[in-house]
C-alpha positions, 0 to 999 in steps of 0.5 A, a space after each residue: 500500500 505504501 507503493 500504491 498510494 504514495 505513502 511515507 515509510 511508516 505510514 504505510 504500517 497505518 494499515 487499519 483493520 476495522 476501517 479496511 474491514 467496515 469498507 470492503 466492498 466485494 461487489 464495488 469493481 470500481 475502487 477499494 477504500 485504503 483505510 489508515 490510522 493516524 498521522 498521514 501526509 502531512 495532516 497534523 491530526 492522527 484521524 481515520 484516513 480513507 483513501 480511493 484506490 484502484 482495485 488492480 494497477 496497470 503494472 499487475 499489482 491486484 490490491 484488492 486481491 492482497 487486501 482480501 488475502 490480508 483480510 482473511 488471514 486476519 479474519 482467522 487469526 482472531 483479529 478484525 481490528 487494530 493495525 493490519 501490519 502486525 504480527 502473530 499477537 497483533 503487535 504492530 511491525 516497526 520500520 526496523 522490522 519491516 527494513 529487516 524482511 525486505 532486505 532479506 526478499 531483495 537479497 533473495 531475488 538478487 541471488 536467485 534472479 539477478 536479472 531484475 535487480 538495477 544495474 547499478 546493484 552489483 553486490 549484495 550489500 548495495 541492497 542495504 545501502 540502497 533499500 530502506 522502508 521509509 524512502 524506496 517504496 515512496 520514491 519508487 511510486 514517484 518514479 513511476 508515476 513519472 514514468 507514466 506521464 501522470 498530470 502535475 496535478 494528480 501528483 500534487 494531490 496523492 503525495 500533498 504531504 510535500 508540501 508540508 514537508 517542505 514547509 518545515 513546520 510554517 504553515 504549507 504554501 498550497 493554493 487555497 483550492 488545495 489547501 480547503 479540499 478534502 483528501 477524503 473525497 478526491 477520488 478521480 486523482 487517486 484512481 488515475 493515479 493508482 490505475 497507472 502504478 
């Protein structure tokens, strides 16, 4: 979801079961609902985020279908509320945790198919250098997204936590029409969005 959506690292461990479990739609073909607790692009507030997504990306990720497997696994765990990404206990994973697996899957692929790996990784350890939660699945959504021509606009609206980054705590220079519109109810940019990822 953090490469979907465009979130920050530890934002994507924001993952909510009762609000992904009170807004899963089986029949809606159109969009899922993304629901996430907490502090999320740039909001200063930790509220219940419902973010639209695509149910299947144009590269081939079925979100809806990884949401349902989530969901289910969950479901016979005993656990249809708290975080999403979490363990056995239901204890939410850490960035630390979560660094550890992808760094193990990259390391795995890399001695097993080398071949999709960027050129530029010619030696196992560059993965740890190159790879961390926080930054690559949010820089790899932006690169993507740029990839695929998406509009200035659609861009500014899915990652609006730039400028507020950027901002560097004063208040963040968006145009009124941004800064007055709810990111609960734009959809269409973050379908167009996610439909190319």
């Amino acid at each position: 979801m953090a490469y979907v959506i465009s979130l920050r690292g530890p934002e994507g461990f924001l993952l909510d079961l009762d609000g992904l479990n009170r807004h899963w739609k089986e029949e809606n073909t159109n969009y899922i609902v993304i629901a996430l607790l907490g502090k999320v692009k740039g909001e200063h507030h930790e509220f219940a985020h419902l973010i639209p997504c695509s149910p299947t990306m144009k590269s081939g990720i079925n979100v809806k279908g990884i949401l349902k497997r989530l969901l289910d696994e969950k479901r016979e765990r005993g656990f249809t509320i708290g975080p999403a990404i979490s363990d056995g206990e239901g204890k939410s994973w850490n960035s630390a945790m979560i660094n550890d697996m992808l760094h193990e899957l990259l390391m795995e692929l890399f001695g097993t198919h080398q071949n999709l790996s960027p050129v530029d990784i010619i030696l196992k350890e560059q993965i740890f250098e190159k790879y961390q939660c926080f930054r690559s699945l949010r820089r790899g959504s932006d690169t993507r997204a740029l990839e695929q021509n998406l509009e200035d606009k659609d861009i500014d609206i899915v990652n609006r936590w730039r400028t507020v980054e950027e901002a560097r705590g004063k208040r963040p220079n968006r145009s009124m029409m941004h800064h007055y519109a709810q990111l609960d109810q734009l959809i269409k940019p973050f379908l167009r969005y996610t439909r190319e990822m």
